[in-house]
C-alpha positions as CSV (number, residue, x, y, z in Angstrom):
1,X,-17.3,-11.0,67.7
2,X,-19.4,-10.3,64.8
3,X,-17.5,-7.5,63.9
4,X,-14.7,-9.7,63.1
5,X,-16.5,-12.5,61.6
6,X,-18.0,-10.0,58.9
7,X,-14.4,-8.5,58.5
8,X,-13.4,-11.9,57.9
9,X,-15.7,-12.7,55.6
10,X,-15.2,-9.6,53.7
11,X,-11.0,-10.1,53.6
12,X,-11.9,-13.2,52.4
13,X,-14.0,-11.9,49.2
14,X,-11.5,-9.3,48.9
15,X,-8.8,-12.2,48.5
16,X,-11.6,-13.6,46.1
17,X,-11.9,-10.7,43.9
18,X,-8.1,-10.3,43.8
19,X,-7.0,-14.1,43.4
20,X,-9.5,-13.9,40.6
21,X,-8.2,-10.9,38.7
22,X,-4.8,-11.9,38.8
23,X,-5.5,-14.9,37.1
24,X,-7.1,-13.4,34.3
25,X,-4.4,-10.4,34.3
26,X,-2.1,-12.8,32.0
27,X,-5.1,-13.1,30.1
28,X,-5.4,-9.7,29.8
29,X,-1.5,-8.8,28.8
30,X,-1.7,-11.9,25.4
31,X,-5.1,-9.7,24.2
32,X,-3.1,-6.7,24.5
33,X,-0.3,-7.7,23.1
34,X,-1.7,-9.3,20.2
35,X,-3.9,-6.3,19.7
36,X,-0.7,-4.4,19.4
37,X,0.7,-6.5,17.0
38,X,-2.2,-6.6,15.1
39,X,-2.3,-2.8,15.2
40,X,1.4,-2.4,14.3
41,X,0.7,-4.9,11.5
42,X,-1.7,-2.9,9.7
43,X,0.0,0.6,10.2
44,X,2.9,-1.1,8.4
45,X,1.2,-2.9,5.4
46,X,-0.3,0.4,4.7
47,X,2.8,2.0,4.7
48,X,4.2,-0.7,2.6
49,X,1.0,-0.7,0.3
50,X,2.1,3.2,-0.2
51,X,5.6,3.1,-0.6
52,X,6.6,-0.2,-2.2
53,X,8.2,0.9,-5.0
54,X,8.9,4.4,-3.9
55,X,10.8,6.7,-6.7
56,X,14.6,5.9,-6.8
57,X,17.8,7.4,-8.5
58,X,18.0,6.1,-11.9
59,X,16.0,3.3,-13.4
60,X,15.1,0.1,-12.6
61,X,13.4,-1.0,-16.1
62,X,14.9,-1.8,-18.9
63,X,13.9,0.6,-21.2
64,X,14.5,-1.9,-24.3
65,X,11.0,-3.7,-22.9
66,X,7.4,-3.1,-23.4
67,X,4.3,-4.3,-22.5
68,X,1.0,-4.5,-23.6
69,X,-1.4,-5.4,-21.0
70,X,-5.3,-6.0,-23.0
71,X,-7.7,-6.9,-20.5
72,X,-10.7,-5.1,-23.2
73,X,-9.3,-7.9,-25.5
74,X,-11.8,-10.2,-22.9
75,X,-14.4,-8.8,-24.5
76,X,-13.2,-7.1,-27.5
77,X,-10.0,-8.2,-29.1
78,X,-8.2,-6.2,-31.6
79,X,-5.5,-8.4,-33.3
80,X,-4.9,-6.0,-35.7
81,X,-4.1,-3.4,-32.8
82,X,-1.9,-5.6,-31.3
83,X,0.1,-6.9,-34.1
84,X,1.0,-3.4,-35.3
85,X,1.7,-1.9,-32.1
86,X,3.9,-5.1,-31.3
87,X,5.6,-4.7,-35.0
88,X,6.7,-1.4,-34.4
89,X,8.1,-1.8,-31.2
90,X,10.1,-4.8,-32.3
91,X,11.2,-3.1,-35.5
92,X,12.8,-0.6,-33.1
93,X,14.6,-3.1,-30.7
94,X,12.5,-3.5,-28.1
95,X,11.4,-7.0,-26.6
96,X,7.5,-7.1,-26.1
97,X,5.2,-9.3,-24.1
98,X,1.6,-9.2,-24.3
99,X,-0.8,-9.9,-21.7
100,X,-4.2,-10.3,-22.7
101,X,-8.0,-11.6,-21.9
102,X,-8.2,-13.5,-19.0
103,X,-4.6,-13.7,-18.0
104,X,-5.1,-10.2,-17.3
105,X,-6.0,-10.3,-13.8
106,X,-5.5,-8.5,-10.4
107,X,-2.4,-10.5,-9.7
108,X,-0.9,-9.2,-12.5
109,X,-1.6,-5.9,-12.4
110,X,-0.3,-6.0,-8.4
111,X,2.9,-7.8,-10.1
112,X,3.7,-5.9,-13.3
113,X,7.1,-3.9,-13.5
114,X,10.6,-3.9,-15.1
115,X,9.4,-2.6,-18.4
116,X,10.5,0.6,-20.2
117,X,7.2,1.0,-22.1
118,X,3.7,-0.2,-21.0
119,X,0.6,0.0,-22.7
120,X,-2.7,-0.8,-20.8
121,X,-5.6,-1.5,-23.0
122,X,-7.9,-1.5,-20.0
123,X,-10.9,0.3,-19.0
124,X,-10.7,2.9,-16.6
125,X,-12.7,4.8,-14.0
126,X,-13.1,7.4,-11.4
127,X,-14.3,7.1,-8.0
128,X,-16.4,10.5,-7.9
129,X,-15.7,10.2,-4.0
130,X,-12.5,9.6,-3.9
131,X,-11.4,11.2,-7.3
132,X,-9.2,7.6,-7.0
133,X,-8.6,6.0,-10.5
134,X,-9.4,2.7,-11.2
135,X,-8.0,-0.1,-13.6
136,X,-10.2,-2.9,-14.5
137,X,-8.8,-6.7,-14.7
138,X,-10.5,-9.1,-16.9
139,X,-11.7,-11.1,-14.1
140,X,-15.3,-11.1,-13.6
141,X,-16.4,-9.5,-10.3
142,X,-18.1,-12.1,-7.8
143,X,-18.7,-10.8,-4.2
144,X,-17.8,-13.9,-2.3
145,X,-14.1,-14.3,-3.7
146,X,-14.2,-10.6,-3.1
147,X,-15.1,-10.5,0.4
148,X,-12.5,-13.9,1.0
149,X,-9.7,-13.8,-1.6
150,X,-8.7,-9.9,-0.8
151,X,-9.3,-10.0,2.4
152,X,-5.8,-9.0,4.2
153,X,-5.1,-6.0,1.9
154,X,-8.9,-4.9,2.1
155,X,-8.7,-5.3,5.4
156,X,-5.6,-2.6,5.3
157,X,-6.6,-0.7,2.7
158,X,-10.5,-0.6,1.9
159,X,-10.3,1.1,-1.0
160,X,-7.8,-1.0,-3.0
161,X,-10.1,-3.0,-5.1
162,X,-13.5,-2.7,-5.9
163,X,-15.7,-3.5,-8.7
164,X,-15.8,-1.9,-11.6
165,X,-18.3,-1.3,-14.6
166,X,-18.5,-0.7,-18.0
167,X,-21.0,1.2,-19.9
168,X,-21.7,-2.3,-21.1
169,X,-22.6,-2.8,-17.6
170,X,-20.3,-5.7,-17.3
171,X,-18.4,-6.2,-13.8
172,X,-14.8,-6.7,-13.3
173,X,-12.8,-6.7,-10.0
174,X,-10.4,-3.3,-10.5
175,X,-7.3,-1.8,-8.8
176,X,-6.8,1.3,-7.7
177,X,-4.4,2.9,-10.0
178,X,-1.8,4.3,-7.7
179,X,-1.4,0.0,-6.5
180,X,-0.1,-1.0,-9.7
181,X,2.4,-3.1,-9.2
182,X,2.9,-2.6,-5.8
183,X,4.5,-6.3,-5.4
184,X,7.1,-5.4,-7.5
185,X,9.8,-3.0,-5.9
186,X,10.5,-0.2,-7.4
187,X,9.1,-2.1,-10.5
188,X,7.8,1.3,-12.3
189,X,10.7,3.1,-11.7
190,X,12.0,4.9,-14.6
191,X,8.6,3.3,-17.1
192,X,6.6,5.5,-19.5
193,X,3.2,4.3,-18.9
194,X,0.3,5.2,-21.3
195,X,-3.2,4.5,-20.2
196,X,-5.9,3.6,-23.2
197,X,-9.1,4.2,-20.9
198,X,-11.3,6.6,-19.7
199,X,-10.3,9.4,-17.4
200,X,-6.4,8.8,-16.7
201,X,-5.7,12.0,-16.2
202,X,-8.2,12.8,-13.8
203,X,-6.7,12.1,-10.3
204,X,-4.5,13.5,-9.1
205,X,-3.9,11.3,-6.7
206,X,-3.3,8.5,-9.1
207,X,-0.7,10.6,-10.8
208,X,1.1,11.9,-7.7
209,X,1.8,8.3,-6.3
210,X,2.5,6.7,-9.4
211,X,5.4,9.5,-10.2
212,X,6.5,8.8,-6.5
213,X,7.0,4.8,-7.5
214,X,9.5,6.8,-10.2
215,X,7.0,6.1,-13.5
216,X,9.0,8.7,-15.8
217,X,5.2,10.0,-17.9
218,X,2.1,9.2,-18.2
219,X,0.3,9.0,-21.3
220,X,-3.7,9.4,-21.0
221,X,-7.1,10.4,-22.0
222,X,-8.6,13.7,-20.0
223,X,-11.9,12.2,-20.5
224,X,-13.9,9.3,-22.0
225,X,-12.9,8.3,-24.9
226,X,-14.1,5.9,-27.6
227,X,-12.3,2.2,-28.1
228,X,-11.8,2.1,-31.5
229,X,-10.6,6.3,-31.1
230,X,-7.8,4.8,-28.3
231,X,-6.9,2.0,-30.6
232,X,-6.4,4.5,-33.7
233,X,-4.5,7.2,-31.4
234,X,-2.5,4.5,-29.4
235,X,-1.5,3.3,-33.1
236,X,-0.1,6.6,-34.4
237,X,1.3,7.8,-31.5
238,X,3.7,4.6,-31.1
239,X,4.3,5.1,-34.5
240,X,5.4,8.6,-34.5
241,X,7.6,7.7,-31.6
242,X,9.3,4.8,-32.6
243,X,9.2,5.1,-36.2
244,X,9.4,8.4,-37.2
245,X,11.1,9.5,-33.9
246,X,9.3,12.0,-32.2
247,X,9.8,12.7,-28.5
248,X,6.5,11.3,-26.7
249,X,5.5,14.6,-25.4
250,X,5.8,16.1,-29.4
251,X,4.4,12.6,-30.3
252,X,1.2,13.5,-28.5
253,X,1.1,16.9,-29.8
254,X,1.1,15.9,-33.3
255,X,-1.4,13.1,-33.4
256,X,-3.6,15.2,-31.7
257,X,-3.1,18.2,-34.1
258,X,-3.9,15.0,-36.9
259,X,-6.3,13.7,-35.6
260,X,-7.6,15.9,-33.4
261,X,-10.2,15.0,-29.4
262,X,-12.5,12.0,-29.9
263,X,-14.9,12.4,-31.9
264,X,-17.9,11.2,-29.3
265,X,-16.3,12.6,-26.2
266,X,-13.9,15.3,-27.1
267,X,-11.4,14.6,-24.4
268,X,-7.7,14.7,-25.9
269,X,-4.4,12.5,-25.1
270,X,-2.1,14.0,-22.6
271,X,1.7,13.6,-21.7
272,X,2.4,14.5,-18.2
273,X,5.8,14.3,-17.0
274,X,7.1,13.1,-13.6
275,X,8.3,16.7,-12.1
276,X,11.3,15.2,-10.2
């Protein structure tokens, strides 16, 4: 009789244990399903991050548009700069907008595309880890809007914004190159895009995924170079394209045989071309 009254009792805490666990298993199957979609999510917004605005046949800019994107002008405006550059470029056709000081901002620079031509009058860095380039906004960094206002793509890609420095030491929240304009399909497709800052020749990872998005060359310093050298350089070289009509690759040739590195840092301008 005992026998059976422990077997009983044990059936019973068996039943317990049992009756317990199944009513947690539906529990168990919402976790894991939403940690599945959770996990698909972020596989596919990486992706998406990567390849939004993959290279495609023929162009999707219009080639008789340029930009000039001045987030330095924050800081330190050149009118003079802008009003030639813009001059020239209308002289030979072409519609320009400008985007400067503190319109230039992250946003932007996620959103920019459709343009033939764009000029970014940014600064520029490496990430010696990484080798990944980075183009400064004109938004002043600030870690709480950092850790809350970039949140989902951080969260996806770490990486994709950071904070930036000048040699002025002032901070600025700054995109990872290879992300510009990412919300814009195929945005860059077919654009010529010349980079005024430091270093924009000097990842290669940079250039490899912004010649995948279908940007047609890139324009850039090898090194650092000095802003009132960029400004000069930038100056002639639209001017030797658009006015005197050099091909940009020659263009680059011969203001560099004029003018020669910078002065201060004796990196040179650059044309590479999209290989495809």
């Amino acid at each position: 009789m005992p026998l059976k009254i422990a077997h009983s009792n044990s059936w019973r805490r068996k039943e317990k244990i049992h009756g317990g666990f199944r009513r947690w298993l539906p529990i168990f199957h919402i976790l894991f399903i939403l940690l599945l979609i959770f996990i698909l999510t972020s596989l596919f917004y990486r992706w998406f991050l990567e390849n939004k605005g993959s290279s495609q046949k023929g162009s999707s800019v219009d080639l008789f548009k340029a930009a000039i994107v001045d987030g330095i002008g924050l800081t330190r405006p050149n009118s003079i700069f802008i009003k030639n550059v813009k001059g020239i470029l209308e002289n030979a056709g072409l519609s320009v907008d400008v985007y400067a000081g503190e319109n230039v901002t992250i946003d932007l620079l996620g959103k920019i595309g459709g343009y033939g031509l764009l000029i970014l009058r940014l600064h520029s860095a490496i990430d010696t880890t990484h080798r990944f380039l980075y183009l400064f906004s004109a938004e002043r960094f600030n870690r709480t809007e950092y850790e809350t206002r970039f949140s989902n793509i951080l969260g996806v890609e770490p990486t994709a914004i950071r904070e930036g420095k000048t040699f002025e030491n002032e901070s600025y929240f700054a995109l990872r190159a290879d992300l510009l304009g990412y919300m814009n399909y195929g945005g860059l497709n077919g654009s010529t895009i010349i980079l005024m800052g430091c270093n924009g020749t000097n990842s290669d990872h940079a250039i490899d995924r912004l010649f995948e998005k279908g940007v047609k060359a890139i324009i850039a310093w090898d090194g650092y170079v000095d802003l009132n050298y960029t400004d000069k350089i930038t100056s002639e070289l639209i001017k030797a394209i658009y006015e005197e009509g050099y091909d940009p690759n020659d263009a680059v040739r011969k203001v560099m045989e004029d003018y020669g590195p910078d002065p201060v840092y004796k990196s040179e301008l650059k044309y590479l071309a999209n290989p495809s």
